[in-house]
C-alpha positions as CSV (number, residue, x, y, z in Angstrom):
1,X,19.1,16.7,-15.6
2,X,17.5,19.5,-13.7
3,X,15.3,20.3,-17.0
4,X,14.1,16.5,-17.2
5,X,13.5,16.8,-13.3
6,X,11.2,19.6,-13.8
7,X,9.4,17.6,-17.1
8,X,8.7,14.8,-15.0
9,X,7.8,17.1,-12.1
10,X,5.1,18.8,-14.2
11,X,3.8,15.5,-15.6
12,X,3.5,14.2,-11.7
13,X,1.5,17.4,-10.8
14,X,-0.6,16.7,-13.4
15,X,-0.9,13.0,-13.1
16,X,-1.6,13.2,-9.5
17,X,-3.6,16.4,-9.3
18,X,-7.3,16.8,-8.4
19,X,-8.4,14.4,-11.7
20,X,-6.5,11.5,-10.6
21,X,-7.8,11.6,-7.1
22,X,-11.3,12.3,-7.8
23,X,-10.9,9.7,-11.0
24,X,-9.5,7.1,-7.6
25,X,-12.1,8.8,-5.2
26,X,-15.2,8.7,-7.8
27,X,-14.3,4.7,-8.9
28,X,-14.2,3.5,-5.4
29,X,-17.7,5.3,-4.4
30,X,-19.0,4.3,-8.0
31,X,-18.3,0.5,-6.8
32,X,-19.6,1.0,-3.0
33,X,-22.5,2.7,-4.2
34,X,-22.8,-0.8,-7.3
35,X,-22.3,-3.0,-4.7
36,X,-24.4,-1.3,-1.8
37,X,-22.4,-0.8,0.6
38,X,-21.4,-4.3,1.3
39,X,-17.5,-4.2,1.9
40,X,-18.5,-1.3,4.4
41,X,-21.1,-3.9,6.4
42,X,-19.3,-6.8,5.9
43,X,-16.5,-5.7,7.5
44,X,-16.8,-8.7,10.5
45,X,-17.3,-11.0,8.1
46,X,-14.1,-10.0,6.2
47,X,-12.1,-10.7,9.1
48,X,-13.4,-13.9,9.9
49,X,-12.8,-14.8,6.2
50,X,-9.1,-13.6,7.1
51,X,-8.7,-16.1,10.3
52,X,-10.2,-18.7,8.7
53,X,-8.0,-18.4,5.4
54,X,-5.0,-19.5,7.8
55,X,-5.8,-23.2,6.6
56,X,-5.6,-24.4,3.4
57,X,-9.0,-24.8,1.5
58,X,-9.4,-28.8,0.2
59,X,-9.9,-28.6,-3.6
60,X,-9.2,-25.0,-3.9
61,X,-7.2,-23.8,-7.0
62,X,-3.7,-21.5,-5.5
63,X,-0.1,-21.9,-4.4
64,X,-0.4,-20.7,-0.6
65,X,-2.8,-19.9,1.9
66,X,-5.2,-17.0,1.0
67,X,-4.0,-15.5,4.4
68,X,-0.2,-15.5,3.1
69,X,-1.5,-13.9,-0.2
70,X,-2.9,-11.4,2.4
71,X,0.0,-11.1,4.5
72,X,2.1,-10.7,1.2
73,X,-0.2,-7.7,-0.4
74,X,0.1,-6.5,3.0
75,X,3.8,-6.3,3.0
76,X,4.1,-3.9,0.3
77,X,0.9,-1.8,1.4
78,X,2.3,-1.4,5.0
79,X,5.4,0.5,4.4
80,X,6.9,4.2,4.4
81,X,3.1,5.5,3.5
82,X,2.4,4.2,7.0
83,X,4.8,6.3,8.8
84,X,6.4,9.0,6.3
85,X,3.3,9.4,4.5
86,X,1.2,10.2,7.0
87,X,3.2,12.6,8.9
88,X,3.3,14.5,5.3
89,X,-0.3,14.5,5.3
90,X,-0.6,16.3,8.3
91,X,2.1,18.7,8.3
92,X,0.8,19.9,4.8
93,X,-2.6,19.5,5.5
94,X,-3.1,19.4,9.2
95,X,-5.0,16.7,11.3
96,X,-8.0,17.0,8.9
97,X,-5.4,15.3,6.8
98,X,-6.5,11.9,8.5
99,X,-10.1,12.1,8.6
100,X,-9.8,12.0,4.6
101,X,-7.5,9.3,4.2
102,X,-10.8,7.3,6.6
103,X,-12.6,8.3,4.2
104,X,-10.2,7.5,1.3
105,X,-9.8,4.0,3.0
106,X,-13.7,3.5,3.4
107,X,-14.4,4.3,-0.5
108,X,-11.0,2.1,-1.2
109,X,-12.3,-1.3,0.6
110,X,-14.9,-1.4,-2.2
111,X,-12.1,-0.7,-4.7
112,X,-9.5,-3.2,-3.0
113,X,-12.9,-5.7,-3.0
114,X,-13.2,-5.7,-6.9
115,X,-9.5,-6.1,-7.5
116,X,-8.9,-9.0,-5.7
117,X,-12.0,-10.4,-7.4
118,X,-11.4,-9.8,-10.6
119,X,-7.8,-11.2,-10.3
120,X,-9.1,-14.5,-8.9
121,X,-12.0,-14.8,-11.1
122,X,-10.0,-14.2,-14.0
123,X,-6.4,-15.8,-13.3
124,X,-5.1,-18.1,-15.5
125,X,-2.4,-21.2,-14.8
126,X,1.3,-20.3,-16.2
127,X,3.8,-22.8,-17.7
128,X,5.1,-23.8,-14.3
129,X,1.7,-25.1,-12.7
130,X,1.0,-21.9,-10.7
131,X,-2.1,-19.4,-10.4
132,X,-1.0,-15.5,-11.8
133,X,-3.2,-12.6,-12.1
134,X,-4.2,-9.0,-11.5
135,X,-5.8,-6.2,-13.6
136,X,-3.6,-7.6,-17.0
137,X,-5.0,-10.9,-17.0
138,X,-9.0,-9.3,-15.6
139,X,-8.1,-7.3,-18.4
140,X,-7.3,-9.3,-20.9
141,X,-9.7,-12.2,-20.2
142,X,-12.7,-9.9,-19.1
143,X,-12.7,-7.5,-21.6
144,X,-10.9,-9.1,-24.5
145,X,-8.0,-9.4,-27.1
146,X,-8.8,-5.7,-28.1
147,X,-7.7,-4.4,-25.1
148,X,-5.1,-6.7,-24.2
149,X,-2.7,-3.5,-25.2
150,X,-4.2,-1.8,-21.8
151,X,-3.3,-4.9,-19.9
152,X,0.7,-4.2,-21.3
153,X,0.6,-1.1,-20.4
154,X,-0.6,-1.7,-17.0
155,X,1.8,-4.3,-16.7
156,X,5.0,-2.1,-17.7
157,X,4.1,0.7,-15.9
158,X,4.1,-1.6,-13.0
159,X,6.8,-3.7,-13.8
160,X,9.3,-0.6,-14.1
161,X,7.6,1.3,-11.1
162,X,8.8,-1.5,-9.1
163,X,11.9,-1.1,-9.3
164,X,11.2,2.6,-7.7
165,X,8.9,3.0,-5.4
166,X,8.7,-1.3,-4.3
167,X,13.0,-1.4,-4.0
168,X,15.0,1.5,-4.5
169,X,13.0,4.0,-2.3
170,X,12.8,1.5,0.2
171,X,16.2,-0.1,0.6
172,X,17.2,3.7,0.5
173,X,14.4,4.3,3.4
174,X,15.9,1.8,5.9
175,X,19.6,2.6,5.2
176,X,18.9,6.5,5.8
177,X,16.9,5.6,9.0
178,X,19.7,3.1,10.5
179,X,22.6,5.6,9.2
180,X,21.0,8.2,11.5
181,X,19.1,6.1,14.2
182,X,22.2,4.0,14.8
183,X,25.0,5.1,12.9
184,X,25.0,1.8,10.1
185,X,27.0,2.5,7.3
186,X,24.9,2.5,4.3
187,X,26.6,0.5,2.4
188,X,26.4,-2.2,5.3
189,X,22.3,-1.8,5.3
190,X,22.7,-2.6,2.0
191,X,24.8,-5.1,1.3
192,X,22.5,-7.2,4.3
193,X,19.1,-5.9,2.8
194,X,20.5,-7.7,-0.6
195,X,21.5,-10.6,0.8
196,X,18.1,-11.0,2.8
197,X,16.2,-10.3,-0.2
198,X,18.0,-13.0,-2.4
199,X,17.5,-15.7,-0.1
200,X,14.0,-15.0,-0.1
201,X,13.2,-14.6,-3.6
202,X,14.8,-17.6,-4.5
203,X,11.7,-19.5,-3.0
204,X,9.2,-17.6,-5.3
205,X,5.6,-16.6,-3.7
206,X,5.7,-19.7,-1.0
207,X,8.3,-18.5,0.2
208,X,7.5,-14.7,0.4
209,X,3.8,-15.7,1.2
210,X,5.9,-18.0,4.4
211,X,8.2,-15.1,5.3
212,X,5.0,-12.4,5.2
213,X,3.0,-14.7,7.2
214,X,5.4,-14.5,10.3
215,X,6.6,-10.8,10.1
216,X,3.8,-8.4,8.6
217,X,1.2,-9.7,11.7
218,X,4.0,-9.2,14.3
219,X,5.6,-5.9,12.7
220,X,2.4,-4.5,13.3
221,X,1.2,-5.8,16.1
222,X,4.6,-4.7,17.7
223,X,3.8,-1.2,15.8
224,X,0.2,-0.2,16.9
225,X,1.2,-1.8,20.4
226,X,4.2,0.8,20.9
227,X,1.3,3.5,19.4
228,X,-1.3,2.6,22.5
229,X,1.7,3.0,24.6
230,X,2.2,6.4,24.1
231,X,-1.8,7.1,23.4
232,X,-2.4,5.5,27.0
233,X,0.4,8.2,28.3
234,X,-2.0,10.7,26.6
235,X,-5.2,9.1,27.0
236,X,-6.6,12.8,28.4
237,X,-5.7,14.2,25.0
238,X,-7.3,11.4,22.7
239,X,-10.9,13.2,22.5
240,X,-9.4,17.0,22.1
241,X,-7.4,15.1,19.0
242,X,-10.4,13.4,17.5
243,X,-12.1,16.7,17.8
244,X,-9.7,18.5,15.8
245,X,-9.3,16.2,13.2
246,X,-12.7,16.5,12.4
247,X,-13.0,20.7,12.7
248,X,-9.7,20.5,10.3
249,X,-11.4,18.2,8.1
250,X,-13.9,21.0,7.2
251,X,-12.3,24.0,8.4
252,X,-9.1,26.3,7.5
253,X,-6.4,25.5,10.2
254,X,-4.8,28.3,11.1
255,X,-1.1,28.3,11.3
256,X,0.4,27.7,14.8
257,X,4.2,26.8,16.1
258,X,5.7,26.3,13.1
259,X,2.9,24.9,11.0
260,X,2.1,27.0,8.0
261,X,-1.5,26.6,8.0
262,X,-3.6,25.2,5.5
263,X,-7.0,25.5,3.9
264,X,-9.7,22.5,3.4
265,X,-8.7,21.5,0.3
266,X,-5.0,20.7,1.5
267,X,-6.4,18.4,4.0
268,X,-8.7,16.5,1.7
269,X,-5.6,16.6,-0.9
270,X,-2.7,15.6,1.0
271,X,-5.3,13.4,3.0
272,X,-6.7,11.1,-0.1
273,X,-3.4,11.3,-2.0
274,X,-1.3,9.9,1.0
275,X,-3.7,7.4,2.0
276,X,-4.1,6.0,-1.4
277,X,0.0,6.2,-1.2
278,X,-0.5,3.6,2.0
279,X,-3.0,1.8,0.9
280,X,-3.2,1.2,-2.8
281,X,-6.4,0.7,-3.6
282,X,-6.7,1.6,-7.2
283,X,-3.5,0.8,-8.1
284,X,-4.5,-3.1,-8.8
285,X,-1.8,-4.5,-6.8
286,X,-3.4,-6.2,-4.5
287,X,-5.1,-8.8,-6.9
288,X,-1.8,-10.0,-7.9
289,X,-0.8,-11.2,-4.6
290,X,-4.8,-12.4,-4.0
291,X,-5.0,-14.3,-7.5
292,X,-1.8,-16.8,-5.8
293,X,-4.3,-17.5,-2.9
294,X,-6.1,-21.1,-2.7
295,X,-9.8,-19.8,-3.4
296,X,-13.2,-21.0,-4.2
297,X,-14.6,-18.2,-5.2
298,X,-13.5,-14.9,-5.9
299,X,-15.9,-13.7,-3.5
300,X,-14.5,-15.0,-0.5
301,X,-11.1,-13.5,-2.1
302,X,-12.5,-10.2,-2.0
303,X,-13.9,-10.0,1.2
304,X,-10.2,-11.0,2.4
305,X,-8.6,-8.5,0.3
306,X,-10.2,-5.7,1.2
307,X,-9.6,-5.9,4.9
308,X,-6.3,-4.9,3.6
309,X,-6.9,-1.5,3.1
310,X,-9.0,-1.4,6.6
311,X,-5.8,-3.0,8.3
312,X,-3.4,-0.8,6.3
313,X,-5.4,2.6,6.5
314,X,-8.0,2.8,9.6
315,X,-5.9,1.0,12.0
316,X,-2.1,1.3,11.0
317,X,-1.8,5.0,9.5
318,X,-4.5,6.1,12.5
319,X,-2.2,4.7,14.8
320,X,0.4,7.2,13.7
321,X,-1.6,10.1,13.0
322,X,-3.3,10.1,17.1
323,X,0.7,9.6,17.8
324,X,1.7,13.2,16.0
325,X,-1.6,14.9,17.0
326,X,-1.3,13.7,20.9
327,X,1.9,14.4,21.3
328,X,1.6,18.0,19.4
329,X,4.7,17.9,17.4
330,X,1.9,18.1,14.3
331,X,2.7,22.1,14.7
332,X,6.1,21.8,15.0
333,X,7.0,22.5,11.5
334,X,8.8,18.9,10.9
335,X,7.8,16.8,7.9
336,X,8.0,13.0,7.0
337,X,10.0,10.6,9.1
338,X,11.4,13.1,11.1
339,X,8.1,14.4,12.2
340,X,6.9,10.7,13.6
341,X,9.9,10.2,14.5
342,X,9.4,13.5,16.6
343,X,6.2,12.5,18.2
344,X,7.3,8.7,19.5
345,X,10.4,10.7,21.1
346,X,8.1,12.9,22.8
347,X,5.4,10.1,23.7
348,X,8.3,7.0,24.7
349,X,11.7,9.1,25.9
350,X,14.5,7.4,25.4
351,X,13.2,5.0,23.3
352,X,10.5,6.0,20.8
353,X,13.0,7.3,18.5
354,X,14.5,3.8,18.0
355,X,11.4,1.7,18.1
356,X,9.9,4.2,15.4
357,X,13.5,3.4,13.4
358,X,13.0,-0.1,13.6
359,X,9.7,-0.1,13.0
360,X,10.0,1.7,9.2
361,X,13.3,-0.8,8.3
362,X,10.9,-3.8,8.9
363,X,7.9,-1.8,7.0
364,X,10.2,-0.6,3.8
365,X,11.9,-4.2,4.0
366,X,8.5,-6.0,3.7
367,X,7.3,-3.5,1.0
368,X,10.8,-4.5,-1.3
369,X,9.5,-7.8,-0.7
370,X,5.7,-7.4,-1.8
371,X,6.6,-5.7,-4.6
372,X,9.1,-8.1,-5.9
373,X,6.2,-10.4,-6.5
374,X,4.1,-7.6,-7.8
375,X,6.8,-6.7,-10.6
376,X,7.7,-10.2,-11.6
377,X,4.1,-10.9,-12.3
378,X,4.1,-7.8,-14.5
379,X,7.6,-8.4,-16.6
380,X,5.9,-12.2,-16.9
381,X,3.0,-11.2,-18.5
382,X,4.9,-9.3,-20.6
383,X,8.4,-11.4,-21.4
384,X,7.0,-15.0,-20.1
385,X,8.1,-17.3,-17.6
386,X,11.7,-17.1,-18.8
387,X,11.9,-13.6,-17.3
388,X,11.9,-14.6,-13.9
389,X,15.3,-15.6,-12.9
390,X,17.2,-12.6,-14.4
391,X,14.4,-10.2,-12.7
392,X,15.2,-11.4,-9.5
393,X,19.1,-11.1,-9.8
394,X,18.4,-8.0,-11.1
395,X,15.8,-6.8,-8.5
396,X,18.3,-8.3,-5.7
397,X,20.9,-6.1,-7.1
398,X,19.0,-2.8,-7.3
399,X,18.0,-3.2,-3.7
400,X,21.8,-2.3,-2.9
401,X,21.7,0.8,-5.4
402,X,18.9,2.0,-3.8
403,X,20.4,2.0,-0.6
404,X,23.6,3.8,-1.5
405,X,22.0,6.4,-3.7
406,X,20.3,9.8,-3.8
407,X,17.0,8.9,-5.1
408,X,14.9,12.6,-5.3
409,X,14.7,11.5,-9.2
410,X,13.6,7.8,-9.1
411,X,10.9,8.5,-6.4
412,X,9.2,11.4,-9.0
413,X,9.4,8.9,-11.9
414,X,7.9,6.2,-9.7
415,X,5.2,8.1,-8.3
416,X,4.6,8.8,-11.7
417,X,4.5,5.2,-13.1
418,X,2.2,4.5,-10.1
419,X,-0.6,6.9,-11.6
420,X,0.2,5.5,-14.7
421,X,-0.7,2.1,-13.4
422,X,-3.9,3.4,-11.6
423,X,-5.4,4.2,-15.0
424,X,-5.7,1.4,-16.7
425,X,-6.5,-0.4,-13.5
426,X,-9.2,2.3,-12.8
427,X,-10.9,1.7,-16.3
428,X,-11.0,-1.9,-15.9
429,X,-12.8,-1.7,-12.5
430,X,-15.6,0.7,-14.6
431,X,-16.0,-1.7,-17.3
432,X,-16.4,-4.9,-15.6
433,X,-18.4,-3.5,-12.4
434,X,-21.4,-5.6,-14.3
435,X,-19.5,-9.0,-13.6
436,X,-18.4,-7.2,-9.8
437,X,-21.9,-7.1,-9.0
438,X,-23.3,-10.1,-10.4
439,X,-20.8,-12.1,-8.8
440,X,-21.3,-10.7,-5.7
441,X,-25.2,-10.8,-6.2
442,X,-24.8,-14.6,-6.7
443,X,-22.7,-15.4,-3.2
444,X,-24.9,-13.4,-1.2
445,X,-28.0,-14.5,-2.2
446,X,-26.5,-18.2,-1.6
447,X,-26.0,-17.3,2.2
């Protein structure tokens, strides 16, 4: 076991090491620089689309509101990344850590953009009436039968990475963090987490879309309303902490407390490969959730998609990181949860510790449930329609494995299916950015 940990080890340094990233990084400014900028100005516009996508579209092709698609693609984004993730960041890479995964969420809007357009503009209808898609079908209808095989691959790389990084790392997440938090037996967590997740799953999308709707907005409003809490407690310190996330985003930070130190190319490292982590973009998960959503025009779908990444990224994971660096546990030496958890101690005694606990169940939970859809699209692309019902007993009951379960293992051979996934995803984007731009082209120049 130890000598198939370290296999899988290498292949993750490898699969996630500088080429991946700059392969992620170099798409996403490829597609900005295609499509002129235009998810980086249209920003208003893409959350007006958003608000007005809370009503149902007459005569629009989909099975729920493009603002529960959102909401679901949402749920999976906004999840441990948001909290564990980007404490890593910064105790590896220091507060520069943040200014690159802005900039890894600014290049990813455009990314997140064509996704979600390419999964609407190319969704099909399956045998039961309802709207699937995502980089296998814009794969397989946009480039053709030839390279349907890179539309499998994508589709079983996702479909077992699922069961990973979308249940088992999460269920395992929220029992760890109620265990210690409030002293839950694991076992408990998980037999309630299972339960919760079957009843919703039953219901397909609507009911995931119905259940996202409701919790992702107020799970983060609750979450970045706790973070301006503690950032009004340190409102003096807010410009010192901008200032030294950018100086660490282009300087050597020296070490300090019990930070180690680290030179620029941690930050911008650590920075992009956690913020892609949060955010996804590149992964082509979002344009499953989208391609569900009542739409028009893929377009329109876009534009809501990719405030995603800006909701996920510059608000949510900025809300931590000014947390950590306010509060100056960043130096203390702690790492992941524990090091956020740190910081809202320090910034809300008493209580920050249990709001941050709370706050991570509900984000991991969400995420189990995002990605549910995400892998049953996948194994039905794959097996067919008939798959469904045994994936969901199945997914339901790893959910409780996860939970009860030392997982080191199955989070390196998820993280490793997930660059797995980004490639053919990443390809796809390249070779269709023609029908990205033309499409695009054509809505604009109708406004």
């Amino acid at each position: 076991m130890e000598a198939l940990t370290q296999f899988v080890n290498a292949i993750n340094g490898i699969v996630w090491g500088p080429p991946m990233l700059i392969a992620i990084l170099g798409t996403g400014l490829f597609l900005q620089l295609r499509l002129k900028f235009m998810p980086i100005f249209k920003i208003g516009m893409g959350f007006r689309w958003v608000w007005k996508s809370r009503t149902p579209e007459a005569g629009a092709k989909g099975d729920i509101t493009p603002y529960a698609a959102l909401m679901t693609a949402l749920a999976a984004t906004v999840g441990t990344g948001n909290i564990a993730g980007v404490a890593t960041a910064i105790a590896l890479g220091g507060p520069g850590a943040l200014f690159w995964m802005w900039m890894t969420a600014l290049v990813g809007m455009a990314t997140k953009y064509a996704e979600v357009l390419l999964a609407v503009h190319y969704r099909e209808t399956d045998a039961r009436g309802q709207q699937v898609g995502g980089p296998m079908y814009a794969i397989k209808n946009g480039l053709g039968k030839n390279w349907k095989w890179l539309g499998f691959a994508f589709a079983l790389f996702g479909g077992l990475a699922g069961f990973g990084i979308g249940n088992m790392v999460q269920s395992n997440s929220v029992a760890d963090v109620l265990n210690v938090t409030f002293g839950i037996e694991k076992w408990i967590s998980g037999i309630v987490m299972m339960v919760l997740v079957g009843f919703v799953l039953i219901g397909g999308v609507k009911r995931i879309g119905a259940v996202a709707q409701k919790v992702v907005p107020f799970m983060c409003v609750a979450y970045i309303v706790a973070s301006l809490v503690v950032l009004g407690i340190y409102i003096q310190e807010i410009p010192a902490a901008f200032a030294l996330i950018i100086e660490s985003a282009f300087n050597p930070v020296a070490a300090t407390g019990g930070f180690a130190g680290a030179a620029i190319m941690l930050a911008i490292r650590y920075g992009v490969a956690r913020g892609i982590f949060s955010n996804e973009a590149g992964l082509g998960t979002a344009g499953i959730a989208q391609a569900a959503g009542q739409s028009k025009n893929p377009v329109e779908s876009g534009l809501i998609g990719m405030m995603g990444t800006f909701i996920d990224t510059i608000i949510v994971c900025t809300m931590t990181g000014l947390v950590i660096i306010v509060t100056g546990v960043w130096s203390s030496g702690a790492n992941g949860a524990a090091l956020s958890s740190s910081a809202y101690a320090a910034g809300l005694p008493g209580v920050g510790e249990y709001v941050l606990a709370i706050s991570l169940a509900f984000f991991a939970f969400t995420t189990i449930l995002g990605w549910s859809y995400f892998g049953e699209k996948c194994w039905e692309f794959i097996a067919g329609t008939a798959i469904t019902l045994p994936y969901r007993v199945l997914w339901t009951g790893f959910v409780f494995v996860g939970a009860v379960t030392q997982l080191d293992f199955v989070w390196l051979v998820a993280d490793t299916l997930n660059a797995f996934m980004a490639l053919p995803n990443l390809v796809s984007l390249l070779l269709l950015s023609p029908v990205i731009a033309k499409l695009t082209n054509e809505y604009f120049a109708n406004k």
